[in-house]
C-alpha positions as CSV (number, residue, x, y, z in Angstrom):
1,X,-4.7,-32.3,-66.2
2,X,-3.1,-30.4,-63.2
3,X,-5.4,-29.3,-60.7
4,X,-5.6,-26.8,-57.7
5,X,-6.8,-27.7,-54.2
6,X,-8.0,-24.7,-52.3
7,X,-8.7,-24.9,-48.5
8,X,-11.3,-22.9,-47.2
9,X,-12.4,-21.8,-43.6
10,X,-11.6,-24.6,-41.2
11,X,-11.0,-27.5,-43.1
12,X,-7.4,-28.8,-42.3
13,X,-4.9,-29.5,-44.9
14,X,-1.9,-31.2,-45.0
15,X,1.5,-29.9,-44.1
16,X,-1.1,-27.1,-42.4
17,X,-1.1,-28.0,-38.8
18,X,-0.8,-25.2,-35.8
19,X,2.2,-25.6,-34.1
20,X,2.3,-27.0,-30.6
21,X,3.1,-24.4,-28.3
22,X,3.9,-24.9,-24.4
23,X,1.0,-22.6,-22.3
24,X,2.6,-19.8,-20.6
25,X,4.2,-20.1,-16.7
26,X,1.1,-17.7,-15.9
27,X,-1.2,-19.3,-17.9
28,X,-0.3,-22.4,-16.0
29,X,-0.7,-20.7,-12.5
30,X,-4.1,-19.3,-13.9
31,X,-5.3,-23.0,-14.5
32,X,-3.3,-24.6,-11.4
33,X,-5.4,-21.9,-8.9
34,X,-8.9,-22.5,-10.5
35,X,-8.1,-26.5,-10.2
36,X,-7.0,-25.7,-6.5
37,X,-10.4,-24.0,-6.0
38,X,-12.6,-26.7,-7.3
39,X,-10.5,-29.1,-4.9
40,X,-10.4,-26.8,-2.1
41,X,-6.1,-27.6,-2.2
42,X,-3.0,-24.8,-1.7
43,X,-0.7,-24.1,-4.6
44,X,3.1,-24.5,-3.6
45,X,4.7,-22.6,-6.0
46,X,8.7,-22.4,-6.9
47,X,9.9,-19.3,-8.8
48,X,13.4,-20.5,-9.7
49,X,16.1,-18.5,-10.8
50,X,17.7,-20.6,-13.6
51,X,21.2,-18.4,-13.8
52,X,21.7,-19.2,-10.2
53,X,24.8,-21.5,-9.9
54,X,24.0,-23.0,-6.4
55,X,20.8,-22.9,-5.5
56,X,19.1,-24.9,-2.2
57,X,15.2,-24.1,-3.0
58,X,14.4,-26.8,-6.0
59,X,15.7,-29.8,-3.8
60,X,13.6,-27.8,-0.5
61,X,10.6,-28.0,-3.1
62,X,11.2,-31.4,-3.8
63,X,11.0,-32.5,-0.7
64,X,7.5,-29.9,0.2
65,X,6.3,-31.8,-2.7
66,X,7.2,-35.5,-1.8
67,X,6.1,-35.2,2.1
68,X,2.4,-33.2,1.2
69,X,2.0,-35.8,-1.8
70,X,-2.1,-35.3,-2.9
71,X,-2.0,-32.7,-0.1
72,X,-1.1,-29.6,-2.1
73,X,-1.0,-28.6,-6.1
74,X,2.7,-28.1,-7.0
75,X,4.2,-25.6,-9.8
76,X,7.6,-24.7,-10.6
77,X,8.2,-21.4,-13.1
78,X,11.1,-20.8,-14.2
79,X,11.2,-16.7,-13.5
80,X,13.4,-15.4,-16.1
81,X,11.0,-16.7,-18.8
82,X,9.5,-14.5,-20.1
83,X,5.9,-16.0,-20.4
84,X,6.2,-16.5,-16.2
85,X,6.3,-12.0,-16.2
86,X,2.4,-12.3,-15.0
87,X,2.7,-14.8,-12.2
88,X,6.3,-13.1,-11.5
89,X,4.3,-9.7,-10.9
90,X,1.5,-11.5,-9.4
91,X,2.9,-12.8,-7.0
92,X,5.4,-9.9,-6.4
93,X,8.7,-12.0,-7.0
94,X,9.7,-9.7,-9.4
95,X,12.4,-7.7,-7.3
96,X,14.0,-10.5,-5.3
97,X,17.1,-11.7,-6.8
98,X,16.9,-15.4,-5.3
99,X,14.4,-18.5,-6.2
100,X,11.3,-18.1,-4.0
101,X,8.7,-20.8,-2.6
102,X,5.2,-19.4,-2.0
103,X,2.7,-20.7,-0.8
104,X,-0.8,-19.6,-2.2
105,X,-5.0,-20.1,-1.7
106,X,-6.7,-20.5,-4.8
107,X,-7.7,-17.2,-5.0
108,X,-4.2,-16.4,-5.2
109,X,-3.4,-14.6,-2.0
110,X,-0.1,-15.2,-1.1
111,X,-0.3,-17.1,2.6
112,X,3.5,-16.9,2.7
113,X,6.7,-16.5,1.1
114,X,10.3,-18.1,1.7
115,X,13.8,-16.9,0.3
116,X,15.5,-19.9,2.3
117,X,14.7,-23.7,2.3
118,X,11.5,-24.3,4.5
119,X,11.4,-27.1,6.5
120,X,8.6,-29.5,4.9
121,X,6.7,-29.3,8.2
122,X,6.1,-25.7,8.3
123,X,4.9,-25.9,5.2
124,X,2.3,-28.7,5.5
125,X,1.2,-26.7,8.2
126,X,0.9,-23.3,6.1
127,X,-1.3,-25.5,4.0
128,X,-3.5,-27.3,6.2
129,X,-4.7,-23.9,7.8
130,X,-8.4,-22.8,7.4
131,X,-8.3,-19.7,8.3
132,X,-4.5,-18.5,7.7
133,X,-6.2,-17.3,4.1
134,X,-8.6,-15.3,5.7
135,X,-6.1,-13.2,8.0
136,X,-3.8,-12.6,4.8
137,X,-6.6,-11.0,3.5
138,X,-7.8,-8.8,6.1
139,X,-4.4,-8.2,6.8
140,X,-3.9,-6.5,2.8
141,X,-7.5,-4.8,3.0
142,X,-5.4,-2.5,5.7
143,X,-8.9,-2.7,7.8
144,X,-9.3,-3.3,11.1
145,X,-9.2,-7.0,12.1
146,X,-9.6,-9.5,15.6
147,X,-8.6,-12.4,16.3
148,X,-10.7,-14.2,18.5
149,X,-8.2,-17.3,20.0
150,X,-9.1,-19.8,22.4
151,X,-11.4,-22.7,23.6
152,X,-14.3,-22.2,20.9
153,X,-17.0,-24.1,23.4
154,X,-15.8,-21.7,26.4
155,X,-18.2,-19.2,27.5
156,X,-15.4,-16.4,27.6
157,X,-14.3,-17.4,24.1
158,X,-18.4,-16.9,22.8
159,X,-18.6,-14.0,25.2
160,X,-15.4,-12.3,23.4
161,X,-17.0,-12.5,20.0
162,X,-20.2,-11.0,21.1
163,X,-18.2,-7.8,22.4
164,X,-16.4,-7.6,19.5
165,X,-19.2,-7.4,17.0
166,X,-21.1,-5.3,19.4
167,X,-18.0,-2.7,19.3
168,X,-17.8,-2.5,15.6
169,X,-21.3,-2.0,15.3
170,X,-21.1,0.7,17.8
171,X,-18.1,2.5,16.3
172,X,-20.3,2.0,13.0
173,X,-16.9,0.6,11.9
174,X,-16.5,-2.4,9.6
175,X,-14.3,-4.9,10.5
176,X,-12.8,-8.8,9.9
177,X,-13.5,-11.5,12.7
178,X,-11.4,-14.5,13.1
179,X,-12.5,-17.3,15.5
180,X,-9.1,-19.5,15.9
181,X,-9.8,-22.4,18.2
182,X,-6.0,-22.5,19.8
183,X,-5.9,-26.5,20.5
184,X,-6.3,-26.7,16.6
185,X,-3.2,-28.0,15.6
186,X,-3.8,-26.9,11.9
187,X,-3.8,-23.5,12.9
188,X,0.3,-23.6,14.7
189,X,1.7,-21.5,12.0
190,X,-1.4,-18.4,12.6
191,X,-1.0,-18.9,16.0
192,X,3.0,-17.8,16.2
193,X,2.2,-14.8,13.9
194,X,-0.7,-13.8,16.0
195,X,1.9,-14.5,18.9
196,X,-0.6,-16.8,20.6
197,X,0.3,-19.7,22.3
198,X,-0.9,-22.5,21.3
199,X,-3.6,-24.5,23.4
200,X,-3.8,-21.7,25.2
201,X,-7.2,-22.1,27.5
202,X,-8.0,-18.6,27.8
203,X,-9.7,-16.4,25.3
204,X,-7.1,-13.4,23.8
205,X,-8.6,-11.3,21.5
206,X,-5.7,-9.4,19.1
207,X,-6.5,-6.5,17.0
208,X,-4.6,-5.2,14.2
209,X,-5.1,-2.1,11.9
210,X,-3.7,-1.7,8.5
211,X,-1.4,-5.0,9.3
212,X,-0.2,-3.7,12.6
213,X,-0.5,-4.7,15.7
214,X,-3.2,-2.6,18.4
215,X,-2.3,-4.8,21.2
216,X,-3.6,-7.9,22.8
217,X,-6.5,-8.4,25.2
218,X,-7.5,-11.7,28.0
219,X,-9.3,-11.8,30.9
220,X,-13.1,-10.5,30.2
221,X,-13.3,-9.1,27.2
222,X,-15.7,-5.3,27.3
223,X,-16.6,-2.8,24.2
224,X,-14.8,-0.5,26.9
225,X,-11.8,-2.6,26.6
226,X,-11.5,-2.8,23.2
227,X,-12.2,0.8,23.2
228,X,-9.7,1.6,25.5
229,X,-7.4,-0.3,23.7
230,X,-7.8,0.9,20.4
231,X,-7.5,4.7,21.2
232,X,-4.5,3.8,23.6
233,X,-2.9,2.1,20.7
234,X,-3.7,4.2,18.5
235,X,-0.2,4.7,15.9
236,X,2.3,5.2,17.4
237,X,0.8,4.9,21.0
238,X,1.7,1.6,22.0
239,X,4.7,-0.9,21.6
240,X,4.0,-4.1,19.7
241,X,2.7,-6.4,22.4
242,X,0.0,-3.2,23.2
């Protein structure tokens, strides 16, 4: 006697299997940043642009990849899929029309961006920074940020920080602080874009508003000074080295 068999709810049935299906680029750069949070790691990330008929940046991310090993978390998204249209926007790759390496904190904020091969080095150093995230986000907060750089023990360097704070709190103004000790050699690549030297053994104090420069300060740093300094340089006052 024929019979019927009727699946109900969850049970499974045969020939009823879900298809497999590949999780989205940005689904995969979701997941790849929350791992890099639990394990405190970067995310090197290529966006490659498959119709490209010569294109440098794979091999370049190859070799990011083979030199920082267990260093980093590595992704490559293909940016003309269109389940990558997330992470492309994300990461505001959208409008260049070359492959991209970024570099990225687990949070996602983009600690920087290259169009042309990197050299591995530069890279490695990008990602061994511990407080490069931290000035990439002041930086796109358009507040007002200083960077404290120089011997940490030094009493000019502790001395520096003190008259920072006690400016902002009398301009009732909030503001980022960055301590950079300049002899770290983790912290080369925020050094040249804070146009510090590195070791340097005295204190400079840089301020920036709204990602551009107000000038930099040595010597003994004052609330007058930075005072001074900040309405001197105010935009448009002052030429890029203050």
């Amino acid at each position: 006697m024929p019979f019927l068999v009727v699946c109900l709810g969850p049970v499974a049935c045969p020939g009823d299997e879900a298809p497999v299906t590949e999780p989205s680029a940005t689904s995969a750069l979701e997941a790849l940043l929350a791992r890099a949070a639990a394990e405190d790691k970067k995310v090197v990330v290529l966006f490659r642009k498959a119709d490209l008929k010569e294109d440098p940046m794979p091999d370049a991310f190859g070799a990011i990849r083979a030199r920082l090993g267990d260093g980093a978390l590595f992704l490559e998204i293909d940016a003309s899929d269109t389940g990558a249209s997330g992470a492309v926007t994300r990461c505001q790759v959208d409008r260049i029309g070359s492959s991209a390496i970024l570099v990225l904190a687990p949070d996602g904020t983009v600690l920087h961006g290259f169009l042309t091969p990197p050299d591995a080095s530069l890279v490695g150093c990008i990602v061994a920074s511990k407080v490069l995230a931290d000035f990439r986000r002041a930086l796109s907060s358009g507040g007002l940020l200083f960077v404290v750089v120089g011997p940490p023990q030094s009493e000019s360097f502790r001395e520096a920080v003190c008259q920072v704070r006690a400016y902002t709190l009398q301009a009732r103004e909030e503001a980022a602080i960055l301590q950079v000790d300049s002899a770290d050699p983790d912290e080369a690549f925020l050094l040249e874009q804070a146009g510090v030297e590195r070791g340097a053994d005295r204190t400079t104090v840089c301020l920036l508003r709204a990602g551009e420069s107000r000038g930099k300060l040595t010597g003994e740093i004052t609330v007058e000074r930075i005072r001074a300094q900040m309405e001197r340089c105010a935009p448009g006052g002052c030429g890029p080295e203050g």
